[in-house]
C-alpha positions in Angstrom: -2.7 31.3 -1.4 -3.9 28.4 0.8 -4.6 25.4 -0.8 -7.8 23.9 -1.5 -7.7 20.2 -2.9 -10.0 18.4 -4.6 -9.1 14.6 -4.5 -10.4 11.4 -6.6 -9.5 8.3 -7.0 -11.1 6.1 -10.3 -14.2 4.8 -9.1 -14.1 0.8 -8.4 -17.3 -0.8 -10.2 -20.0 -2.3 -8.6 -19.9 -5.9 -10.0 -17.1 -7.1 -7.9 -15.1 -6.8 -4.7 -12.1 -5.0 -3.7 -9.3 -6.7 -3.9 -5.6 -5.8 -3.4 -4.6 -4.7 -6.8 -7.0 -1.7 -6.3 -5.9 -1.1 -3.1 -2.9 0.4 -4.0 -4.8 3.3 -5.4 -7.0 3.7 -3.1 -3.8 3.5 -0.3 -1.8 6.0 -2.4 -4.7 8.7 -2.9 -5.4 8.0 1.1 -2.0 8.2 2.7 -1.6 12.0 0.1 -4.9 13.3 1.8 -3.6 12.6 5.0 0.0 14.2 4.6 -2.2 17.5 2.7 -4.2 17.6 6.2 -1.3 17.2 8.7 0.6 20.5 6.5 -2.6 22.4 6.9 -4.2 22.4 3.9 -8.3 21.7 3.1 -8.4 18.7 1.5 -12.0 17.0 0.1 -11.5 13.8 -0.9 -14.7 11.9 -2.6 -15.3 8.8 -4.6 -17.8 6.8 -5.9 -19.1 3.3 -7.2 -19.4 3.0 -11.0 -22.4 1.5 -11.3 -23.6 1.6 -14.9 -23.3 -0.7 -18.1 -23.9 -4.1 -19.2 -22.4 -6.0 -16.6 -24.6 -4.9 -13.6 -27.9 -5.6 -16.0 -26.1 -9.0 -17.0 -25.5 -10.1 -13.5 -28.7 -8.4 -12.0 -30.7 -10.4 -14.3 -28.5 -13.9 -13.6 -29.3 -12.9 -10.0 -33.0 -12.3 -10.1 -33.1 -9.1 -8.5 -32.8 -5.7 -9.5 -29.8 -3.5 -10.5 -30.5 -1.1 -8.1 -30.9 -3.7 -5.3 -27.6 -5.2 -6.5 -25.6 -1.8 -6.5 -26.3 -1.2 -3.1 -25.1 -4.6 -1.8 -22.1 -3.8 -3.7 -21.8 0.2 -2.2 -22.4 -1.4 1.3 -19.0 -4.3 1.2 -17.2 -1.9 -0.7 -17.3 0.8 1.7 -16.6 -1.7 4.7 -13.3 -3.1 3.1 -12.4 0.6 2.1 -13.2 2.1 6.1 -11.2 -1.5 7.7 -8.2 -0.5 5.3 -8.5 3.4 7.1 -9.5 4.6 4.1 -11.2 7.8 4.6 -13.4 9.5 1.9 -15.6 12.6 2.8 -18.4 11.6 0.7 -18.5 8.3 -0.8 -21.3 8.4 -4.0 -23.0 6.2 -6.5 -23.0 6.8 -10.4 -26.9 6.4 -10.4 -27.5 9.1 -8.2 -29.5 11.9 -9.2 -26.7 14.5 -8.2 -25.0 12.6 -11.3 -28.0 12.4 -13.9 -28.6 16.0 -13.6 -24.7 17.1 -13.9 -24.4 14.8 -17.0 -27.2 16.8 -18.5 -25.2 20.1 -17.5 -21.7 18.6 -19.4 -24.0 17.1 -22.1 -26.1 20.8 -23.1 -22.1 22.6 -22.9 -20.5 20.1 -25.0 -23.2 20.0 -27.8 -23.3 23.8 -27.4 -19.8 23.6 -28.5 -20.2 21.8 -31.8 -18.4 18.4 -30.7 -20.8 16.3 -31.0 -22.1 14.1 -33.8 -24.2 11.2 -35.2 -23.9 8.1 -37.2 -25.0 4.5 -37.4 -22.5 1.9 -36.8 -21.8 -1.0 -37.1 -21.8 -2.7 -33.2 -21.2 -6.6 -32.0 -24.3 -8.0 -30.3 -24.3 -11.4 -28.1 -27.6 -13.2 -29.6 -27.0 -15.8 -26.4 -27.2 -12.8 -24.1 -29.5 -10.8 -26.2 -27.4 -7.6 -25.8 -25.1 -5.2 -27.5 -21.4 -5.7 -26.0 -19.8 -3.4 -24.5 -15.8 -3.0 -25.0 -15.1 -4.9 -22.2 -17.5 -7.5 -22.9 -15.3 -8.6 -26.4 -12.5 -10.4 -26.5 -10.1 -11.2 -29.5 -6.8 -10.6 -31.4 -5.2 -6.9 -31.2 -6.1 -6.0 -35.0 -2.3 -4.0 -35.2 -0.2 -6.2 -33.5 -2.2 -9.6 -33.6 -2.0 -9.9 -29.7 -4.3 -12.9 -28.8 -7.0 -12.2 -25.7 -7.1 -8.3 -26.1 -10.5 -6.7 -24.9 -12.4 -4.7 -27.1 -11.3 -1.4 -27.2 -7.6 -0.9 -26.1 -4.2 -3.8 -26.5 -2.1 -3.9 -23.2 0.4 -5.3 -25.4 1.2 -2.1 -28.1 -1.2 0.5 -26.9 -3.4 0.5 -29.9 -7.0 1.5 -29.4 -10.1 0.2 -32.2 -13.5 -0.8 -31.9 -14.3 -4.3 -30.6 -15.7 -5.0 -34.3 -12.1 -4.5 -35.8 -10.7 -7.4 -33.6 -9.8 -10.6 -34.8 -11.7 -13.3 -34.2 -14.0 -12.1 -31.8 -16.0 -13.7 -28.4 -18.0 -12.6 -26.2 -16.9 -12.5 -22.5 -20.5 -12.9 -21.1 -21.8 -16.2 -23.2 -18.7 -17.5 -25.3 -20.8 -16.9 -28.5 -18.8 -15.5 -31.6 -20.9 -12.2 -31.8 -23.1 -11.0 -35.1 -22.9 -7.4 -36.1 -25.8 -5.1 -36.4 -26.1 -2.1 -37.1 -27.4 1.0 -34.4 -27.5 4.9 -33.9 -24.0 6.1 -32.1 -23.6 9.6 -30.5 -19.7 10.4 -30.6 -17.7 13.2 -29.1 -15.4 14.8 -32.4 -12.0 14.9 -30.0 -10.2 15.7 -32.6 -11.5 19.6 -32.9 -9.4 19.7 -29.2 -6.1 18.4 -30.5 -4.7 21.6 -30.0 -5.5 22.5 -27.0 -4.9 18.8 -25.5 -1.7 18.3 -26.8 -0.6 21.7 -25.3 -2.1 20.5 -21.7 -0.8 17.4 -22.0 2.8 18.5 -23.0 3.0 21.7 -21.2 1.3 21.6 -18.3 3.3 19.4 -16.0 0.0 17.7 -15.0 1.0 14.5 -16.0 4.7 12.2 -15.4 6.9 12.9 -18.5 6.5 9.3 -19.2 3.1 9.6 -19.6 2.8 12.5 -21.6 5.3 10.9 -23.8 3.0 8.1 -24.3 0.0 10.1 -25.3 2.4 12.0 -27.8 3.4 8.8 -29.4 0.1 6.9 -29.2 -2.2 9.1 -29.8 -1.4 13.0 -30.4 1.1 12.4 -33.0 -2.2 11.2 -35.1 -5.5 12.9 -35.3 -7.5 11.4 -32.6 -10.8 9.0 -32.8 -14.1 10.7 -33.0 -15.5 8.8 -29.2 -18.3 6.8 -29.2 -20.1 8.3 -26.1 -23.9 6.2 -26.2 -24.9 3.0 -26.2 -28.7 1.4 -27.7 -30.9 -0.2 -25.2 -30.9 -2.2 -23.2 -28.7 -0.8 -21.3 -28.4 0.0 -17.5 -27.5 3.5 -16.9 -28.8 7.1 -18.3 -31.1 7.8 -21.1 -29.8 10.5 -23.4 -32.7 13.2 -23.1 -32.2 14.1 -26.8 -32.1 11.1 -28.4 -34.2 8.9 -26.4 -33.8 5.1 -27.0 -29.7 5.9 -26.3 -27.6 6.3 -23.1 -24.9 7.8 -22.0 -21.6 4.7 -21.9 -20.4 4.7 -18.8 -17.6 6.2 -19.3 -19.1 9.5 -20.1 -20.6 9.4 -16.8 -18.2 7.7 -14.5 -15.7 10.7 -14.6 -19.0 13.3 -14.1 -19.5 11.3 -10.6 -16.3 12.7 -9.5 -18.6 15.9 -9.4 -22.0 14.5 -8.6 -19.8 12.9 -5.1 -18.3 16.4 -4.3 -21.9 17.5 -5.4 -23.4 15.5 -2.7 -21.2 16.4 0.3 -21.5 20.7 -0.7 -25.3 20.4 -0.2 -24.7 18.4 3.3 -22.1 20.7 4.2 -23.7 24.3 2.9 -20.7 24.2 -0.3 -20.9 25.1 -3.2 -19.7 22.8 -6.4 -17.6 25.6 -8.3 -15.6 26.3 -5.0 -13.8 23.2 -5.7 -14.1 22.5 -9.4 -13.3 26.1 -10.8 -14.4 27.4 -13.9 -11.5 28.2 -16.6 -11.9 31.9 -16.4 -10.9 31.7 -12.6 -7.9 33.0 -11.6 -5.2 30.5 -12.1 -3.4 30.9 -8.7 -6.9 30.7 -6.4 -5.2 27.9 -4.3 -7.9 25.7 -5.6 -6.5 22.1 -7.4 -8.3 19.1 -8.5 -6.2 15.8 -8.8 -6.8 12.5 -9.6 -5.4 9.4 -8.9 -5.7 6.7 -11.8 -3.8 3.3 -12.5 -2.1 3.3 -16.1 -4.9 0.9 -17.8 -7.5 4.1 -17.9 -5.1 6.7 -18.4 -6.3 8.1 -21.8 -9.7 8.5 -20.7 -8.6 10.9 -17.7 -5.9 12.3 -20.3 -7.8 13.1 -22.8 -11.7 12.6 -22.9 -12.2 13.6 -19.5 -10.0 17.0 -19.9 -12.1 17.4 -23.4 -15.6 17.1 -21.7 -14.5 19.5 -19.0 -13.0 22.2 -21.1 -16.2 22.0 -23.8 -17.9 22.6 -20.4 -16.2 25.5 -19.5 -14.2 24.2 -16.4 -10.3 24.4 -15.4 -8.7 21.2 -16.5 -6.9 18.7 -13.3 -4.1 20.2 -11.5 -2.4 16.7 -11.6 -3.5 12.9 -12.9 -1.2 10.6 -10.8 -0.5 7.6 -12.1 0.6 4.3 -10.6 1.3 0.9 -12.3 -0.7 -2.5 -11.8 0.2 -4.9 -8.5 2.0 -8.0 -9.4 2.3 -11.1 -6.4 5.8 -12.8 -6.1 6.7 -11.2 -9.8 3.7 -12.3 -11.9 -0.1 -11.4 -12.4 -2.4 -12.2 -9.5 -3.9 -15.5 -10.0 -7.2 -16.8 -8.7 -5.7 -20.3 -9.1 -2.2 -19.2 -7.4 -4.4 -17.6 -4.4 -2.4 -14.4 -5.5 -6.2 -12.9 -6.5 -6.8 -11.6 -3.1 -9.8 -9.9 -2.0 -9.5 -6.9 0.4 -12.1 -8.7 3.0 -10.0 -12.1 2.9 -6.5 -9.7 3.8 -8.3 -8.3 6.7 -9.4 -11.9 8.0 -5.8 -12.4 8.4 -4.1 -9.8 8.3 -3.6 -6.1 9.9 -3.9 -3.6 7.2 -1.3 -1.7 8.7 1.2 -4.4 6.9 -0.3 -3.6 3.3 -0.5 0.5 3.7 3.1 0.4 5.3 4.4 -2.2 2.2 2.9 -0.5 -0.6 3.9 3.4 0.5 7.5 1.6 0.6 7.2 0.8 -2.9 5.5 3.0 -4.2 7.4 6.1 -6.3 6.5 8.9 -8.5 6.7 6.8 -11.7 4.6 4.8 -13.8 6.1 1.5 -12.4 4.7 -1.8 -11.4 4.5 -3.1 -7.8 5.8 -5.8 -6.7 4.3 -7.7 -3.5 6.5 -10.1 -2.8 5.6 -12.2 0.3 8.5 -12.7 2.1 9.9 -9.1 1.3 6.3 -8.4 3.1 7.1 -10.5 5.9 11.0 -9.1 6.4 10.0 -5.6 5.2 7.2 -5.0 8.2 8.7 -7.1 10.9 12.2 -5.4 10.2 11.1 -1.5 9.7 8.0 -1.6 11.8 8.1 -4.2 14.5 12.1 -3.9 15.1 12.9 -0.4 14.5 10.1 1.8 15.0 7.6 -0.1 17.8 11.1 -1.4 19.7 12.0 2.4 20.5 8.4 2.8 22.4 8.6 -0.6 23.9 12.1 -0.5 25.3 11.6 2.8 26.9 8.1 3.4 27.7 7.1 1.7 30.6 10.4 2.5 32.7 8.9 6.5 32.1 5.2 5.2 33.1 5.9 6.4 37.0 7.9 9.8 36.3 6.9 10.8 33.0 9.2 12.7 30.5 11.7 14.9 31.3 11.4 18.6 32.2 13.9 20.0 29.6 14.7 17.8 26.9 18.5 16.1 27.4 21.1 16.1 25.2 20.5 13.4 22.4 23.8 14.4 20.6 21.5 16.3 17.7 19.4 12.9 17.0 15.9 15.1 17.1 17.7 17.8 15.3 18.7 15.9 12.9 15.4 14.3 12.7 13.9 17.9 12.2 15.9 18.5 9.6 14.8 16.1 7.6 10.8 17.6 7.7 10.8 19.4 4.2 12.7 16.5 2.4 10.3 13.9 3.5 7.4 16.3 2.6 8.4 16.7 -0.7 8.7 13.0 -1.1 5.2 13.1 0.1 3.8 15.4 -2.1 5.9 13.8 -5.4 3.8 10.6 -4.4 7.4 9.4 -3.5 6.4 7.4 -0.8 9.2 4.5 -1.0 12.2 8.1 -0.4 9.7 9.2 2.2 10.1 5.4 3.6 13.6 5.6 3.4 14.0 8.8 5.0 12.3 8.1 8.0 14.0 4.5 8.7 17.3 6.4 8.4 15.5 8.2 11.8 14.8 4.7 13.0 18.2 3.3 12.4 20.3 6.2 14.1 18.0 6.0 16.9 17.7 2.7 18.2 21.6 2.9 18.6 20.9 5.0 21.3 19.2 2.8 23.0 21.0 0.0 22.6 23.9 1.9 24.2 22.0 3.7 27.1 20.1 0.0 28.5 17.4 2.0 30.2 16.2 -2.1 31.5 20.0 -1.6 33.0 19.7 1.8 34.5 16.3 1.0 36.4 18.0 -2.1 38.2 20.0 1.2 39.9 18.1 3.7 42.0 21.4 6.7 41.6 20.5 6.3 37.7 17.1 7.3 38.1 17.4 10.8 36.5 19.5 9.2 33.6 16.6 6.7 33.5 14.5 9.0 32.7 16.4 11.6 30.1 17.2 8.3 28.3 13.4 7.5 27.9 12.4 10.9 27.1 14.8 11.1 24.1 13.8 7.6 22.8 10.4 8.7 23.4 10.1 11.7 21.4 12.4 10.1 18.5 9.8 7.6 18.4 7.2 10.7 18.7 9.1 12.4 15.4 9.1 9.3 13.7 5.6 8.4 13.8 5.0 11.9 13.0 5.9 11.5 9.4 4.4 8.0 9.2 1.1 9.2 10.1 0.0 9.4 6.8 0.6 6.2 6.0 0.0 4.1 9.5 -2.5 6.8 11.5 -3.9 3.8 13.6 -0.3 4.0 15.0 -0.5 7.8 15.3 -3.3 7.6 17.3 -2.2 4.9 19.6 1.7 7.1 19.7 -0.9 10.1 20.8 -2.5 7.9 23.6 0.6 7.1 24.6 2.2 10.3 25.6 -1.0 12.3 25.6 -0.4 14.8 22.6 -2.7 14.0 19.8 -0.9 13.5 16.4 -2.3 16.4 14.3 0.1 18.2 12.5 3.1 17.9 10.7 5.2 20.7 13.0 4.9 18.6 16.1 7.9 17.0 14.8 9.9 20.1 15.2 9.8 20.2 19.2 10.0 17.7 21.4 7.5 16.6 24.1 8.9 17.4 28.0 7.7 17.1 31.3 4.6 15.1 30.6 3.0 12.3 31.4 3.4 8.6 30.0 0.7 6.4 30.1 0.8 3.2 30.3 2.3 1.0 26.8 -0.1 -0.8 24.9 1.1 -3.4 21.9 1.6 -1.4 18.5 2.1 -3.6 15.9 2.4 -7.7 16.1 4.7 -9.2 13.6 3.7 -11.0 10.6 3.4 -14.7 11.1 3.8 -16.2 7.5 1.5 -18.8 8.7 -1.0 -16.2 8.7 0.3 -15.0 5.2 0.2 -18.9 3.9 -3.5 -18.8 5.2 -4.3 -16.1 3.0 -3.6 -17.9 0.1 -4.5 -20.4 0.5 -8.5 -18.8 1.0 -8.1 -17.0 -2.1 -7.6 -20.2 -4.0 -11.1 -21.4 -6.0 -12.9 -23.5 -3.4 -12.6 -26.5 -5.7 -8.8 -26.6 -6.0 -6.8 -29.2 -4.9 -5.4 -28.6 -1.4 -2.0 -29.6 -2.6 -1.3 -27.3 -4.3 1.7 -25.4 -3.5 1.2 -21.9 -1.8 3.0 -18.4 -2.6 6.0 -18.4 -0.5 6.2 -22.3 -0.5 9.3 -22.1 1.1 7.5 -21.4 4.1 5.7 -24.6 4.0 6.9 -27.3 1.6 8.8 -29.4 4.2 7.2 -32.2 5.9 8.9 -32.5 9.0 8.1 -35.1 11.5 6.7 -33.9 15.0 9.1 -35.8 17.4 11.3 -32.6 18.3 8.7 -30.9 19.5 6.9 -33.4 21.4 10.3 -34.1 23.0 10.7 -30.7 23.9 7.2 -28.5 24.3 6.7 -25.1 23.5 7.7 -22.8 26.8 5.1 -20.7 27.9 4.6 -17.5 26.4 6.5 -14.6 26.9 6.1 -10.8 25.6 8.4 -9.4 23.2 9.9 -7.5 25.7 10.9 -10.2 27.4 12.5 -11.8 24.5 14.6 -8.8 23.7 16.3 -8.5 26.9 18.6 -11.3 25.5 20.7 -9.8 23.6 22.3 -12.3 20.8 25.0 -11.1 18.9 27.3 -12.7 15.9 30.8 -13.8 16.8 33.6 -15.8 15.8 35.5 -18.3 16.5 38.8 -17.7 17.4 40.0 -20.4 19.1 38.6 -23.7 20.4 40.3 -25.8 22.9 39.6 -29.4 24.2 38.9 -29.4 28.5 40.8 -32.6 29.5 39.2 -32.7 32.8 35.3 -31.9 31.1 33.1 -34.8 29.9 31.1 -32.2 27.5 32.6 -28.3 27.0 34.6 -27.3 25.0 36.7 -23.9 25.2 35.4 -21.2 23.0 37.2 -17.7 22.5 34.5 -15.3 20.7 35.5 -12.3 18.8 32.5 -9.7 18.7 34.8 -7.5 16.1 37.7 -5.7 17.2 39.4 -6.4 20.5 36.6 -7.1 21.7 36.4 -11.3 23.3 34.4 -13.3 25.4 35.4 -16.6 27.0 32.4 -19.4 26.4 32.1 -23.0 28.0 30.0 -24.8 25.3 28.1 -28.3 26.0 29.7 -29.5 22.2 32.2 -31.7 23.0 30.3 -34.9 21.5 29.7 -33.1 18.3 32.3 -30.7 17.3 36.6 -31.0 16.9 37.7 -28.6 18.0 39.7 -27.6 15.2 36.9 -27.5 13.0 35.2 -24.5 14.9 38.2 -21.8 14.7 36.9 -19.2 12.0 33.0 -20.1 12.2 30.6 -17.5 13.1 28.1 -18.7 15.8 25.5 -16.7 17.6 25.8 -15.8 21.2 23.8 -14.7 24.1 26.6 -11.9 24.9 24.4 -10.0 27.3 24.0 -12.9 30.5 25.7 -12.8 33.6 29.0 -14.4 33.4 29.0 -17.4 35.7 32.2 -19.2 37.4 32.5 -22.4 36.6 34.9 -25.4 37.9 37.1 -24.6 34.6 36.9 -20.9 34.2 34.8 -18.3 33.8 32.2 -18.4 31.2 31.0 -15.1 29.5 28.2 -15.8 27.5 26.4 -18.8 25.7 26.5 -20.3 22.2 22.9 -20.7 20.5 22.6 -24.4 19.3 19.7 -26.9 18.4 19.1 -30.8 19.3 18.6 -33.0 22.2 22.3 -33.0 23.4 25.1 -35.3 22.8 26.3 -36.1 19.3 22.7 -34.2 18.1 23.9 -30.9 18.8 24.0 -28.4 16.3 25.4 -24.4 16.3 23.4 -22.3 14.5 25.1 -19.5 12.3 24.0 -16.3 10.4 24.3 -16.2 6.7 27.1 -15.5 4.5 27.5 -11.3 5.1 27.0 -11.3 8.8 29.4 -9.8 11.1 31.0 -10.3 14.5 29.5 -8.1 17.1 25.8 -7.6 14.5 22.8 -8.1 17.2 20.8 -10.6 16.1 17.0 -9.7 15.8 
């Protein structure tokens, strides 16, 4: 059957920005929609902002204004950060819509139908500064199990227990700091426990969920009977009123989930749909193509585990296909920090950043488990410079605009199986897709990168068009780099498609499917190159930072990646020696600078400043340099150093010899001269990038 998807991702709440922690969500539900689209399947993916509870009244009211007015300021910046990140949702919804009151009255009816739902008065903690019951969230204390100091109110991220806020230990409130006073109130609670059965099976059984995860719900929570669910909240509250027990409303997490529906809800009536076509009802046949899956981070995995699957079995409807779960984002190894600059909102990345960088970092770290993600900043740097900038881009702009004039081949040239190979490779990198294996899928496709720039390398089309007999070969070479660029971006186009558009400008073919990286492009024409992709300036990166730090912190405080920055080096060099103008990249890669050794080093009697310099680039291969060291070096203590090279310039006759290349060295001349060399690991004849 074809396959239909429905597509969520947990709903960000409306009192507070995106930042880049939930980004990685909203990346890694984004770039799977795009890869189900490119293989031909109809994808609908919808979202929404959670816009109910104590915290929007709380804020609304410290704000003079309205909750409505301030969910809608919030709706507005959140769908701006999400649309500059290329994040793409078909219908974008609110939690207080009416599509969502109503469909919370459908669940509601169903799941008291079904006997699962109950009364009592409780006992609940109420902030007498705020004048307001506290939600779970809004209490902090010690886990009551394992003593864990600053646990929230209803789960520990220390041992997984879950309790009411009045069980912790030396409670506070979140919103005023006051120790709250208990009081007692009306509860409605869902009786999860009459579903044990048939969760534990789905859970188990179903292969909806990463066996870690339903490992963790078997040892948390199934292997006990499970917690009646407190499902209402007394007034004042800002969300629903419970219809049949007026004075209480629905918590927010019984309606959060429902705006999954209310969203797709929303875009059936604008787009003549209907809601059951893509949430199917459980007597439907099981192999009707048609999936739901969500995309959740660990912290809010039982309630998409097991309340959300309760409410929508009591109400009659197929449980999720799949609940994908990713871990939480950590900055240079530890939590994001305000103070740090590490608490980065999504709007500050994009002054500074492309968000290109982030979609292409996280996909490469991302995998099909329950693991945390790293982002650390000078991997970032390395990572996109090296992958993207050197060995993607470099195959369009070393090759494109010597194929502007002729275009691309007729018949496609013998590549010595490179596209082949590359073809090959289509169902493995899929499947890496659809596992939400994006960091293999990475992989994969820089093993394309990293056999084909070879190619290049050896063919020097920016040789071949100095030589009007080679124009044919000119031309075969830039059709095969061309469409191995082509293939590539074909199967990054889920995760970069501003680059899949630009690769489809480029050689006039749209980038719409995943099979157009089964044939190559021919006899075509090539349009004229535009820049990809800039590299990452860590300057720009330090910037970053250093705007996401509190406004009233000391400026010297050290940034992330201080590395980068913690020297204070005087400005004589360069005001000796100003910058040259600027050049493109293309420019710069013409020189070709390679690692080499040493292999001897001899004095020239009759020179005031060369030395003698035989370089090995690895094998047999040698080159003959005249270096401007003679001040600065002995000769003997050269022989065995690796030194960088310019091995590519025209070898030039001097009065002592011929010289076949040029050492790479810092300093104003003399004794202030100074070789630079590659790390420890580098080896003769490596090109230097």
């Amino acid at each position: 059957m074809p396959r239909r998807l429905l597509v969520t991702s947990a709903l960000p709440y409306a009192n507070g920005q995106i930042h880049i922690g939930h980004l990685v969500e909203y990346l890694m539900t984004d770039i799977w929609v795009r890869f189900q689209r490119l293989r031909g399947h109809e994808c609908l993916y919808v979202c929404a902002d959670d816009t109910h509870g104590t915290a929007i009244m709380i804020r609304a009211r410290q704000e003079g204004r309205s909750e409505e007015a301030l969910i809608e300021d919030m709706q507005r910046q959140h769908e701006r950060d999400f649309d500059d990140f290329g994040i793409v949702f078909d219908n974008y919804g609110s939690t207080n819509s009416e599509e969502n009151r109503q469909l919370c009255h459908v669940l509601w009816k169903a799941i008291r139908a079904a006997g699962l739902v109950k009364e009592k008065e409780i006992e609940q903690l109420y902030d007498p500064q705020a004048g307001t019951f506290l939600a779970d969230r809004f209490v902090k204390g010690s886990c009551p199990k394992c003593k864990s100091p600053d646990q929230y109110g209803d789960n520990c991220d220390k041992c997984g227990s879950t309790y009411s806020p009045a069980e912790l230990i030396d409670p506070r409130s979140t919103l005023s700091g006051a120790v709250p006073e208990t009081r007692k109130a009306l509860h409605l609670f869902i009786e999860l426990e009459k579903l044990h059965g048939m969760l534990d099976e789905w859970t188990q059984t179903s292969g909806a969920l990463q066996p870690e995860v339903a490992n963790y719900l078997k040892g948390h929570f199934l292997g006990d009977a499970l917690r009646d669910w407190d499902i209402s909240r007394p007034a004042p509250y800002f969300g629903f009123e419970i219809a049949d027990s007026p004075g209480n409303y629905w918590y927010v997490w019984f309606d959060a989930p429902i705006g999954y529906m209310a969203s797709t809800q929303q875009w059936c009536d604008a787009n003549d749909g209907k809601l059951n076509d893509w949430w199917p009802k459980a007597d439907a046949p099981a192999n009707d193509g048609r999936e739901v899956h969500h995309f959740i981070g660990k912290d809010i995995t039982y309630f998409h585990t097991l309340f959300w699957p309760g409410m929508l079995h009591a109400a009659g409807y197929r449980l999720p296909t799949k609940v994908h779960i990713h871990g939480f984002l950590t900055v240079d190894g530890e939590k994001m920090s305000k103070s740090k600059g590490t608490f980065v909102s999504a709007r500050t990345y994009l002054d500074h950043l492309d968000p290109a960088y982030l979609r292409y970092f996280y996909a490469s770290k991302l995998s099909s488990k329950v693991d945390d993600l790293d982002l650390s900043l000078e991997e970032f740097i390395a990572k996109v410079n090296t992958d993207l900038v050197n060995k993607v881009v470099n195959l369009a702009s070393r090759s494109a605009k010597f194929a502007e004039k002729t275009g691309l081949s007729k018949t496609y040239p013998d590549d010595g199986g490179l596209f082949a190979a590359g073809a090959a490779l289509s169902e493995e990198i899929a499947a890496a897709y659809e596992a939400c294996d994006y960091g293999r899928a990475m992989r994969l496709v820089m093993q394309l990168a990293d056999r084909a720039n070879p190619y290049v390398e050896e063919a020097k089309p920016w040789e071949l068009r100095k030589d009007a007999a080679e124009a044919q070969r000119l031309q075969d070479v830039c059709t095969v780099a061309l469409n191995l660029f082509r293939q590539i971006v074909v199967y990054l186009a889920p995760v970069l498609p501003k680059l899949a558009e630009q690769t489809g400008e480029l050689l006039g073919d749209p980038i719409t499917g995943w099979d157009q990286a089964q044939e190559p492009l021919v006899g075509t024409p090539v349009n004229k190159f535009q820049h990809m992709l800039q590299r990452v300036e860590p300057a720009k990166v330090n910037a970053m930072i250093e705007d996401s730090k509190p406004a009233e912190q000391e400026a010297t405080d050290a940034p992330i990646g201080a590395a980068l920055t913690q020297f204070s080096d005087g400005p004589e060099p360069l005001a000796a020696e100003p910058l040259a103008d600027e050049c493109t990249y293309e420019d710069f890669t013409k020189v070709d600078l390679r690692v080499a050794r040493v292999v001897a080093a001899e004095q020239v009697p009759e020179a005031r400043k060369l030395l003698k310099l035989t370089l090995s680039l690895g094998g047999d291969q040698t080159r003959q340099v005249f270096a401007g060291i003679k001040a600065a070096y002995e000769p003997e203590t050269l022989v065995g150093r690796l030194v960088v090279m310019a091995a590519n310039l025209a070898p030039r006759q001097m009065k002592f010899g011929l010289s076949e290349g040029m050492v790479v060295a810092s300093g104003p001349g003399g004794e202030e001269v100074f070789l630079l060399s590659p790390d420890e690991g580098a080896k003769p004849g490596q090109r230097v990038h």
